[in-house]
Backbone as JSON Lines, residues from 0, in Angstrom:
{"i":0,"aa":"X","n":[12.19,-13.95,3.9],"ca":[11.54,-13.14,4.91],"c":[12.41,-12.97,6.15]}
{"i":1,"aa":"X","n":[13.46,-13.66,6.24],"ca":[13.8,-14.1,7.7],"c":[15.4,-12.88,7.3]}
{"i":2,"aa":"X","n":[15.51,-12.84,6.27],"ca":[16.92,-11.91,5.63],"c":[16.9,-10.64,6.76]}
{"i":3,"aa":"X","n":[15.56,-10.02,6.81],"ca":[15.89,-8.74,7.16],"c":[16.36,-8.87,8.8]}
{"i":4,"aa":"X","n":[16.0,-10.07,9.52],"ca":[16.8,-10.03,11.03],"c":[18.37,-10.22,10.94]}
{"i":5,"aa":"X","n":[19.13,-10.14,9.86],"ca":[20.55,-10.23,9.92],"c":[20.66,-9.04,10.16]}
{"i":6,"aa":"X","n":[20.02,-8.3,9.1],"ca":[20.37,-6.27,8.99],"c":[20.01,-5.91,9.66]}
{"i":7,"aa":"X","n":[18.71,-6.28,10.27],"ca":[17.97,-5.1,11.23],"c":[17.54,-5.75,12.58]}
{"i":8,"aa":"X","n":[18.56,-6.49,13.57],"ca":[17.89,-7.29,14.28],"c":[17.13,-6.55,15.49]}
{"i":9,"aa":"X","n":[16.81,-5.48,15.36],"ca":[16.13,-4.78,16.05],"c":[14.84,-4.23,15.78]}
{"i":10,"aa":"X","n":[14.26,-4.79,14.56],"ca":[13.28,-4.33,13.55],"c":[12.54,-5.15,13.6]}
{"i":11,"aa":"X","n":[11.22,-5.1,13.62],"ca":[10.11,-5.98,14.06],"c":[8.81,-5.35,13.04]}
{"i":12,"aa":"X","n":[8.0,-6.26,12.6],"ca":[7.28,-5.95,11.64],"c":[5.98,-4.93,12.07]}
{"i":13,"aa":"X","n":[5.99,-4.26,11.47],"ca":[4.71,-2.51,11.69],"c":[3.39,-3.59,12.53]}
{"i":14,"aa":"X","n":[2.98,-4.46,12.36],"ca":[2.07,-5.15,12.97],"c":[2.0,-5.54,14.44]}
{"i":15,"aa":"X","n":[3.32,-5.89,14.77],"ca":[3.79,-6.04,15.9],"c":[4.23,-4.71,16.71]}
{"i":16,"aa":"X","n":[4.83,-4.21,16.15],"ca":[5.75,-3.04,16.66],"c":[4.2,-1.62,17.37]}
{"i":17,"aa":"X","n":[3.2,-1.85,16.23],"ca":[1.8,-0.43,16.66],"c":[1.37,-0.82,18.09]}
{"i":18,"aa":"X","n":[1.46,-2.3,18.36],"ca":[0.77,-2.44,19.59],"c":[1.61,-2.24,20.68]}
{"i":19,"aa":"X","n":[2.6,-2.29,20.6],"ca":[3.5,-1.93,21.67],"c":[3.53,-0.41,22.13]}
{"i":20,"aa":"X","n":[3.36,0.28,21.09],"ca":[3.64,1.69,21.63],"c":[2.12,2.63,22.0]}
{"i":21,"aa":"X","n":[2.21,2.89,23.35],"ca":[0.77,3.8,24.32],"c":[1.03,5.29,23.7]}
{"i":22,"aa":"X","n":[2.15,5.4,23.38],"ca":[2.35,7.26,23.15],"c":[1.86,7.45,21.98]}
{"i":23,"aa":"X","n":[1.03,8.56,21.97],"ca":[0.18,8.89,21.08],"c":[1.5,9.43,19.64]}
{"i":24,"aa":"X","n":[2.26,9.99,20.21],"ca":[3.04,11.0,19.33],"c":[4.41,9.89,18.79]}
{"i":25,"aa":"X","n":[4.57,8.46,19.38],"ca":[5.74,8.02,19.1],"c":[4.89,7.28,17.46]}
{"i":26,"aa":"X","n":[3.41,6.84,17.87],"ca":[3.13,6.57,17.07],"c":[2.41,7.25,15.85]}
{"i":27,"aa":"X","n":[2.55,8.39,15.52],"ca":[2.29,9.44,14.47],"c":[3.91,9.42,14.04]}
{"i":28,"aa":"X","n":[4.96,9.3,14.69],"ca":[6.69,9.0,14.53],"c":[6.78,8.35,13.32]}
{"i":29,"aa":"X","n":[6.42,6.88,13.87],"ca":[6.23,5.78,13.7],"c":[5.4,5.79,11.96]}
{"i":30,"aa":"X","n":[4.58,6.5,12.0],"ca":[3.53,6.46,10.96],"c":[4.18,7.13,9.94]}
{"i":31,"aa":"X","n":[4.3,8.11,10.02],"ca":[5.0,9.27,9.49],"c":[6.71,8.57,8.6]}
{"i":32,"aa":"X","n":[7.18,7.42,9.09],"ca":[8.31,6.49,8.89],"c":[7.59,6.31,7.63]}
{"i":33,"aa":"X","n":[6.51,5.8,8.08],"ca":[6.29,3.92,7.11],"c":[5.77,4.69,5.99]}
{"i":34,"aa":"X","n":[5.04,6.33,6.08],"ca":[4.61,7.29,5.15],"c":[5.5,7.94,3.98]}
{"i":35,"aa":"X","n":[6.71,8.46,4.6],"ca":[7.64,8.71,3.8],"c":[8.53,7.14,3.32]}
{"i":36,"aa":"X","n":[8.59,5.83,3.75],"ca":[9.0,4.89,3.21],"c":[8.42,4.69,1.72]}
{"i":37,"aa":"X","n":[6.68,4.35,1.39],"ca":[6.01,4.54,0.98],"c":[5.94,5.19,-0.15]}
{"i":38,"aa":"X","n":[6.73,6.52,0.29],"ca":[6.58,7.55,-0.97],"c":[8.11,7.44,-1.53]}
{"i":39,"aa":"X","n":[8.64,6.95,-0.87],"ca":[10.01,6.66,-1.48],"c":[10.11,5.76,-2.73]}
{"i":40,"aa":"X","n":[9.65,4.4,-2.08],"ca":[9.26,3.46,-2.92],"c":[8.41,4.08,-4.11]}
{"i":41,"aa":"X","n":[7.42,4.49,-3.73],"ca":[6.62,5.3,-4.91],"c":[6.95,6.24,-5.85]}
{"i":42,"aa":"X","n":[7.86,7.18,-5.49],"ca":[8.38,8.0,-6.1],"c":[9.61,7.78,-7.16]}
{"i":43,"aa":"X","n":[10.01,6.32,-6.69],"ca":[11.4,6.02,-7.69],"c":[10.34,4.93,-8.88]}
{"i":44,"aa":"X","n":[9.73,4.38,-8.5],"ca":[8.67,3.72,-9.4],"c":[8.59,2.16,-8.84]}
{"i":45,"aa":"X","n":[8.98,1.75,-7.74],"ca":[8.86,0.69,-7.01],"c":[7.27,0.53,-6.92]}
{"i":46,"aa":"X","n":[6.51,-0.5,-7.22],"ca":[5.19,-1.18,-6.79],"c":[5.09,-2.37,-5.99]}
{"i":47,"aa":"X","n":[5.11,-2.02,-4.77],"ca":[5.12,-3.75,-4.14],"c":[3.92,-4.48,-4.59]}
{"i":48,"aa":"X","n":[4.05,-5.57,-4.12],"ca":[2.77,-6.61,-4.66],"c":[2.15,-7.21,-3.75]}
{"i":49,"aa":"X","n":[2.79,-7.03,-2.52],"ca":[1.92,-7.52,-1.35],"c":[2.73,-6.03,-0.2]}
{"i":50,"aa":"X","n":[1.94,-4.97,-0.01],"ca":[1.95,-3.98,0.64],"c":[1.28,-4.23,2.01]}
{"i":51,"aa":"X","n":[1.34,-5.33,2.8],"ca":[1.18,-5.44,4.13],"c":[1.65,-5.01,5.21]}
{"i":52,"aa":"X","n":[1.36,-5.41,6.52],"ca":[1.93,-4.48,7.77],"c":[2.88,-5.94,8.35]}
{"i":53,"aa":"X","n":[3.02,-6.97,7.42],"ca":[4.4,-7.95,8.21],"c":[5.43,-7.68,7.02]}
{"i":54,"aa":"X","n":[4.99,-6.87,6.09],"ca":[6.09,-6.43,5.15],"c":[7.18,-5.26,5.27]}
{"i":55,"aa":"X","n":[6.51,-4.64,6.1],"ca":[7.21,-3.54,6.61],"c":[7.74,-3.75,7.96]}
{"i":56,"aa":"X","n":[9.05,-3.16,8.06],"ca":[9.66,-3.59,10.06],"c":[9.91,-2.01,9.78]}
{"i":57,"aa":"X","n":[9.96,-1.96,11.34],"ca":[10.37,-0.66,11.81],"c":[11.65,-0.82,12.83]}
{"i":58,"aa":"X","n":[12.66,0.17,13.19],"ca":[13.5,-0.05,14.25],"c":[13.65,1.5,14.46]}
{"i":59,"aa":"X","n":[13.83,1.15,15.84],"ca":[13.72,2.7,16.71],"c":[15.6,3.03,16.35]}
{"i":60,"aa":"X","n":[15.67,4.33,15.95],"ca":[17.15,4.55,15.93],"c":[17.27,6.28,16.55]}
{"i":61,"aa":"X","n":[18.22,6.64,16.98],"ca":[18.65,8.3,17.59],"c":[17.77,8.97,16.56]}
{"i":62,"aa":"X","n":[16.69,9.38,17.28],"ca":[16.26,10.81,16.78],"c":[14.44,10.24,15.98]}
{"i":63,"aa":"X","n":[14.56,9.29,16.36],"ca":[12.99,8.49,15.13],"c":[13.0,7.19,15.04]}
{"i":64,"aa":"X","n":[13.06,6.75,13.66],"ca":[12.49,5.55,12.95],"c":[13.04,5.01,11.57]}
{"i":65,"aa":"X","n":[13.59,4.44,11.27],"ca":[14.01,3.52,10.2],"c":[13.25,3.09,10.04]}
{"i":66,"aa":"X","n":[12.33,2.51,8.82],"ca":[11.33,1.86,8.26],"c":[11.68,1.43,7.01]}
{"i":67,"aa":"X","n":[11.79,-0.1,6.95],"ca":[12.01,-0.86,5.73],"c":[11.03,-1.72,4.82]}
{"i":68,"aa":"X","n":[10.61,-1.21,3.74],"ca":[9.59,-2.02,2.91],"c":[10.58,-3.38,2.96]}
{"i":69,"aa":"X","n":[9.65,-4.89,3.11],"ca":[10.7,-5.9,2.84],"c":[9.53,-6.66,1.61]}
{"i":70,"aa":"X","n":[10.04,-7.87,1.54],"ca":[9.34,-8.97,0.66],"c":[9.16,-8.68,-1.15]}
{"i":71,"aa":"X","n":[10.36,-7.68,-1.24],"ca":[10.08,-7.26,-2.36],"c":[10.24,-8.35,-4.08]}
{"i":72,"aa":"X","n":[10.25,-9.92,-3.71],"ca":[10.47,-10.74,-5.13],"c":[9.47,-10.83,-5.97]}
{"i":73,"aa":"X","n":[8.58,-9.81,-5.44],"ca":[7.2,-9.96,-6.66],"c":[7.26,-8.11,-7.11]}
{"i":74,"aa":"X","n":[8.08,-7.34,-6.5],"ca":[7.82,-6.02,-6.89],"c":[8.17,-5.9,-8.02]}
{"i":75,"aa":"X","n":[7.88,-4.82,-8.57],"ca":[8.19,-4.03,-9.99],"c":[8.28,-3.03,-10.31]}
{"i":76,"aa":"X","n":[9.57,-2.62,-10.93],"ca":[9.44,-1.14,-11.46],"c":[8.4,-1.16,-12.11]}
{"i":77,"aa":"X","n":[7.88,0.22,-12.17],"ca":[7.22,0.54,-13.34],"c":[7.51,2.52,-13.54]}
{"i":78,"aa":"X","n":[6.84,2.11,-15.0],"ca":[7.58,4.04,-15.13],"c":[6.65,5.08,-14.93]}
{"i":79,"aa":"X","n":[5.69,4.37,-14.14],"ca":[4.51,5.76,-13.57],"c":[3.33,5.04,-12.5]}
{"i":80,"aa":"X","n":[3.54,5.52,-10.82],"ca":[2.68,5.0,-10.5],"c":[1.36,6.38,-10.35]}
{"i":81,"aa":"X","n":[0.38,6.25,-10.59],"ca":[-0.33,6.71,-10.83],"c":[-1.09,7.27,-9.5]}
{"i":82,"aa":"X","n":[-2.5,8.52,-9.29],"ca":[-2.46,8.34,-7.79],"c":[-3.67,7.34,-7.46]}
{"i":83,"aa":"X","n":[-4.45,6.27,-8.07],"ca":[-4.85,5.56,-8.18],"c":[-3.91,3.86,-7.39]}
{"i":84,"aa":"X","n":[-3.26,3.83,-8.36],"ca":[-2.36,2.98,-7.9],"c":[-1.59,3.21,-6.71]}
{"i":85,"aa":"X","n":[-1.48,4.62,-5.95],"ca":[-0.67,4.78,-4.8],"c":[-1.84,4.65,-3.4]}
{"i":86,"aa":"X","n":[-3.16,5.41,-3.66],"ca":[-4.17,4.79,-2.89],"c":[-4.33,3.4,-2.19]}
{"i":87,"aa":"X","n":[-4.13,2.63,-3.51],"ca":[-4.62,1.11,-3.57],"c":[-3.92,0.48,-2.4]}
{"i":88,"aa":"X","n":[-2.14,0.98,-2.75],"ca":[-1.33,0.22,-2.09],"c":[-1.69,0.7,-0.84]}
{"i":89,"aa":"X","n":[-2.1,1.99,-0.68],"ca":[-2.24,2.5,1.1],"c":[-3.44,2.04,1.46]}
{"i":90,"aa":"X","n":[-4.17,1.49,0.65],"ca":[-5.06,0.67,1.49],"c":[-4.74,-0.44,1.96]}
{"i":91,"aa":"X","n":[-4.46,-0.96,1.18],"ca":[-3.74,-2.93,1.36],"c":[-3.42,-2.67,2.42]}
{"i":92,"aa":"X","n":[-2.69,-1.65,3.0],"ca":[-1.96,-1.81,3.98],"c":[-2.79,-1.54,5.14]}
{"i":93,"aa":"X","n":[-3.87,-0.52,5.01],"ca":[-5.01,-0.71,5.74],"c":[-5.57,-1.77,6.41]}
{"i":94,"aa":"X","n":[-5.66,-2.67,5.05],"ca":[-6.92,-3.87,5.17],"c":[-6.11,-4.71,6.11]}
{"i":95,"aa":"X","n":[-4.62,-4.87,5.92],"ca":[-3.84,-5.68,6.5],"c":[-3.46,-5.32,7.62]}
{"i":96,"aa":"X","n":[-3.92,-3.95,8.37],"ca":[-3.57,-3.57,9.87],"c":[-4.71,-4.17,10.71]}
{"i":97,"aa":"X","n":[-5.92,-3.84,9.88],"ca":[-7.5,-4.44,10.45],"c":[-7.39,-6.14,10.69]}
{"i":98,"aa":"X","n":[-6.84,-6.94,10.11],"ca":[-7.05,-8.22,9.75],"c":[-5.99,-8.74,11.23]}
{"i":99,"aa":"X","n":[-4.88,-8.17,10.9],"ca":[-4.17,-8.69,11.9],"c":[-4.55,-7.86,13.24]}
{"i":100,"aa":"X","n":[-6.03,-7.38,13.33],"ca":[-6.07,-6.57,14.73],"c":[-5.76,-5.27,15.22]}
{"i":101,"aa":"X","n":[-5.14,-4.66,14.53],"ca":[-4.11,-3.43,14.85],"c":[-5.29,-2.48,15.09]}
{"i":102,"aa":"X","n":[-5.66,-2.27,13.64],"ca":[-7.01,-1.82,13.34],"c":[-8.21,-1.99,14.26]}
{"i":103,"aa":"X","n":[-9.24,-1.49,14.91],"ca":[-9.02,-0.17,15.41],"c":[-8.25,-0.58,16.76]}
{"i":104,"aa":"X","n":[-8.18,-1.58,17.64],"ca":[-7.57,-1.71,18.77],"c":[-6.54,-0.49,19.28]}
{"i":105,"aa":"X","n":[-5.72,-0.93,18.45],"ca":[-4.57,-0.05,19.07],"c":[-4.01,1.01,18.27]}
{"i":106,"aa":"X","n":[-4.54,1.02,16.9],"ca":[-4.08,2.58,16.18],"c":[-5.88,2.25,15.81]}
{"i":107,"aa":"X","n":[-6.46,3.54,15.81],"ca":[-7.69,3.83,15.34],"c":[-8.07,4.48,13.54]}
{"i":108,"aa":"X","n":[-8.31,4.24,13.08],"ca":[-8.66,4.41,11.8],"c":[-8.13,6.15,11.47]}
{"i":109,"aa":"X","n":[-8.69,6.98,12.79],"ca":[-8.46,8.08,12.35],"c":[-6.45,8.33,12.64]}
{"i":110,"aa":"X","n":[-6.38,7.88,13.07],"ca":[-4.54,7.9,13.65],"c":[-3.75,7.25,12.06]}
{"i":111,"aa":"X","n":[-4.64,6.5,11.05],"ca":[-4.24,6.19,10.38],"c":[-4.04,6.8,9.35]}
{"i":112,"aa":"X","n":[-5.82,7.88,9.14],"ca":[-5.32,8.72,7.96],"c":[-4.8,9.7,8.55]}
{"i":113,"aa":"X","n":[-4.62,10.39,9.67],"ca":[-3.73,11.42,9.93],"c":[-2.07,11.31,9.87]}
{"i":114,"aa":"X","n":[-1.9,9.95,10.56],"ca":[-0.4,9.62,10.98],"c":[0.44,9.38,9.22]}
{"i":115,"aa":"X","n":[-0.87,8.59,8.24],"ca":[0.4,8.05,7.7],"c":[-0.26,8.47,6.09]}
{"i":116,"aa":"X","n":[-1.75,8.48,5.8],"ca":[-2.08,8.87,4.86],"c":[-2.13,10.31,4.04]}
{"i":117,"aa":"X","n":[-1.96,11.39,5.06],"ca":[-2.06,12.67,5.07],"c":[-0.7,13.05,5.4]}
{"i":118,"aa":"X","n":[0.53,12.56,5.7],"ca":[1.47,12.81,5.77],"c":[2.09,12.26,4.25]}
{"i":119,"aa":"X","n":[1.61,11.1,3.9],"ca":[2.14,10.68,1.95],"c":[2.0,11.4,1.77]}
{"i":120,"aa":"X","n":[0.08,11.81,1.14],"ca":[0.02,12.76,0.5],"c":[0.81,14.34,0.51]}
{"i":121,"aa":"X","n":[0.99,15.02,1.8],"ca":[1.5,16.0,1.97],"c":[2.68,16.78,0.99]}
{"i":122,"aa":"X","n":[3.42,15.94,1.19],"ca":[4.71,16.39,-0.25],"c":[4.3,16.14,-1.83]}
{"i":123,"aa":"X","n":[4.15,16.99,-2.53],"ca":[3.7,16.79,-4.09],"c":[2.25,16.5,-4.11]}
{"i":124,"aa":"X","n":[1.56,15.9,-4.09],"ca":[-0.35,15.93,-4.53],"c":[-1.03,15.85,-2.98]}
{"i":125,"aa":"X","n":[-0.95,16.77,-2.66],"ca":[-1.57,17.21,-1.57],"c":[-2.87,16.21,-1.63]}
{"i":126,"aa":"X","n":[-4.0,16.51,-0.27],"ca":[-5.25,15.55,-0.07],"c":[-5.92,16.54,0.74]}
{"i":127,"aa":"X","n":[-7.12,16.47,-0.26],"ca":[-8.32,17.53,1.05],"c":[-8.75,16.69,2.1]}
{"i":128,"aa":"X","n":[-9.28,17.1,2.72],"ca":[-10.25,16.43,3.74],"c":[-11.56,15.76,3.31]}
{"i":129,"aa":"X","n":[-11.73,16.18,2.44],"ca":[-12.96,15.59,1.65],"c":[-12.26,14.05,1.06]}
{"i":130,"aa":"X","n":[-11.09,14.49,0.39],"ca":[-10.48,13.2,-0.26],"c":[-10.08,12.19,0.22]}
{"i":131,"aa":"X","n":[-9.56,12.78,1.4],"ca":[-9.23,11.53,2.85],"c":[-10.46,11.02,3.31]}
{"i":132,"aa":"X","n":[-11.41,11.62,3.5],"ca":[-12.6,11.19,4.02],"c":[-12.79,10.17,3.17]}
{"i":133,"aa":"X","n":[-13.11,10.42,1.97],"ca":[-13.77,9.26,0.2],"c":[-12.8,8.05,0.73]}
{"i":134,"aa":"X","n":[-10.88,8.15,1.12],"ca":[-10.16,7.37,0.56],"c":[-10.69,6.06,1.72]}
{"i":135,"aa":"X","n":[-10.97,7.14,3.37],"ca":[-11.19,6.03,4.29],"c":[-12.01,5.51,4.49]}
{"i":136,"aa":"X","n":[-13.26,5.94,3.61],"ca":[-14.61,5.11,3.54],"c":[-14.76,3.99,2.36]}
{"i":137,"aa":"X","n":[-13.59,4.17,1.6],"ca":[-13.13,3.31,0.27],"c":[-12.36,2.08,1.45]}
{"i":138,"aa":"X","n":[-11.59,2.51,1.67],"ca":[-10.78,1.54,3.16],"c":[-11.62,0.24,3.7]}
{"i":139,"aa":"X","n":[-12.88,1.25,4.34],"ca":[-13.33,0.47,5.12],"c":[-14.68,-0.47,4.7]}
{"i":140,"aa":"X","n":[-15.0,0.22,3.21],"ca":[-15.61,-0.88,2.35],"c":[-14.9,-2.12,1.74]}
{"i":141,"aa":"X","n":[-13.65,-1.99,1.41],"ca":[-12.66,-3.09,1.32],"c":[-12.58,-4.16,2.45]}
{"i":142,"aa":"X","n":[-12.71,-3.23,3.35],"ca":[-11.89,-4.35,4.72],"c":[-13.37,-5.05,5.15]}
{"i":143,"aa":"X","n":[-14.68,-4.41,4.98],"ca":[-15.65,-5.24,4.96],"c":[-16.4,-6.55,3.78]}
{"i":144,"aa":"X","n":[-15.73,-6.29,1.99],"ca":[-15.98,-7.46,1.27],"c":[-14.95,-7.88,1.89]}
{"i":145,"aa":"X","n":[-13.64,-7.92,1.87],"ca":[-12.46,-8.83,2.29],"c":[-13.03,-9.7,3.56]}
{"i":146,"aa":"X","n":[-14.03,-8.44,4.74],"ca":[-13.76,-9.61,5.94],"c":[-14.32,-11.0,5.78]}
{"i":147,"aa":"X","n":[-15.5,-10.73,4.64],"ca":[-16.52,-12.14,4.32],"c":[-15.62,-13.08,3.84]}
{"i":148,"aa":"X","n":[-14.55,-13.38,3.54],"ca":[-13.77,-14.31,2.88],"c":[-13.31,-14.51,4.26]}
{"i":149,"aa":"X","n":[-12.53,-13.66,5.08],"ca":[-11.95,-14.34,6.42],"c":[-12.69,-15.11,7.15]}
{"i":150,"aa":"X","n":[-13.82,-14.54,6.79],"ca":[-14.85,-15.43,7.66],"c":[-15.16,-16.88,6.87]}
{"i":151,"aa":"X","n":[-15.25,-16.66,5.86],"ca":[-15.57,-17.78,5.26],"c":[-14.58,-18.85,5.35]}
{"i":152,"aa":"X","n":[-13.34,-18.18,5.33],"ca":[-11.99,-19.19,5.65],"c":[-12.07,-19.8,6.57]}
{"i":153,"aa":"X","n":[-12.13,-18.97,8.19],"ca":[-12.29,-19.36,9.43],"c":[-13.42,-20.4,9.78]}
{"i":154,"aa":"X","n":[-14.65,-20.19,9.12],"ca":[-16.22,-21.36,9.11],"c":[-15.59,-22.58,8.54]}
{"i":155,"aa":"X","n":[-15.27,-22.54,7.36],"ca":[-14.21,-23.84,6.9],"c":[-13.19,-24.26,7.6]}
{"i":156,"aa":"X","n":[-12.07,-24.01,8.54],"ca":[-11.22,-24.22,9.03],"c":[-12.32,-24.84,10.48]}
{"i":157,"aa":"X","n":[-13.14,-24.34,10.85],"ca":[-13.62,-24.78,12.16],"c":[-14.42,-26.06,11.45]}
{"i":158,"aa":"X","n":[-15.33,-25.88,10.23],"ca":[-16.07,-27.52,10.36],"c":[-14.94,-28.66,9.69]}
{"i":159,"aa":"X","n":[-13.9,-28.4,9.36],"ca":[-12.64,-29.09,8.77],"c":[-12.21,-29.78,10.26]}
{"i":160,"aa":"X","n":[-11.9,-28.85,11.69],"ca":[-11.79,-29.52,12.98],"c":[-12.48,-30.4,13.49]}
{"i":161,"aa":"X","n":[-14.02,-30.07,12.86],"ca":[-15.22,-30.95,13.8],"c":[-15.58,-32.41,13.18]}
{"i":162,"aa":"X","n":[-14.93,-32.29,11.79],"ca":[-15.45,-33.63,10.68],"c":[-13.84,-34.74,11.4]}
């Protein structure tokens, strides 16, 4: 994990990096990076296995954004990702902006499917508005079974302090 500060010591993970930036437009930039990263990976047949927001760094360079998928020792080719399987991963990454806070604080749900979900889709299988709508209400039913486990983690971790 620690590899990518040799290459990129200016690159700080998408989690860290959303809250820093107030400009509405650096961060649609920003989004729009980690969107076409995404489809890169996707398009050659790369599947990460943990598609999080400390998996991805960003570094500001002349003119935009460099955006690097990292943590890749569990990825896998495969010879067709499907648009099922490309959803999934753009959620994970969802669930994992919400968890660590990002979500809605400082990028709002809708900045998310505009900035980064509707910009994937855009090149090759386009997305209605109807479909974005389904994908972010799919999103945010995830990030609500998921939150019951955080919680459940966190209730255990607090009576684990008090015993």
């Amino acid at each position: 994990m620690e590899a990518w500060s040799w290459w990129m010591p200016d690159a700080i993970a998408l989690s860290l990096c959303l809250p820093s930036l107030s400009d509405p437009a650096e961060k649609r930039h920003l989004l729009r990076a980690v969107a076409d990263a995404f489809k890169r990976c996707h398009d050659s047949g790369l599947m990460h296995a943990d598609p999080n927001s400390r998996n991805i760094v960003a570094e500001r360079v002349p003119g935009g954004w460099r955006v690097t998928v990292i943590d890749l020792d569990k990825a896998a080719f495969v010879p067709r990702i499907d648009a099922t399987d490309r959803d999934a991963q753009l959620s994970r990454l969802y669930r994992s902006l919400v968890k660590e806070g990002v979500i809605p604080v400082f990028l709002s749900p809708a900045e998310f499917a505009a900035g980064l979900v509707h910009p994937y889709h855009k090149h090759g299988n386009s997305i209605t508005d109807a479909e974005l709508a389904r994908f972010m209400s799919r999103c945010r039913r995830e990030v609500f079974w998921h939150s019951i486990s955080w919680k459940i983690q966190a209730l255990r971790r607090r009576l684990r302090r008090r015993s």
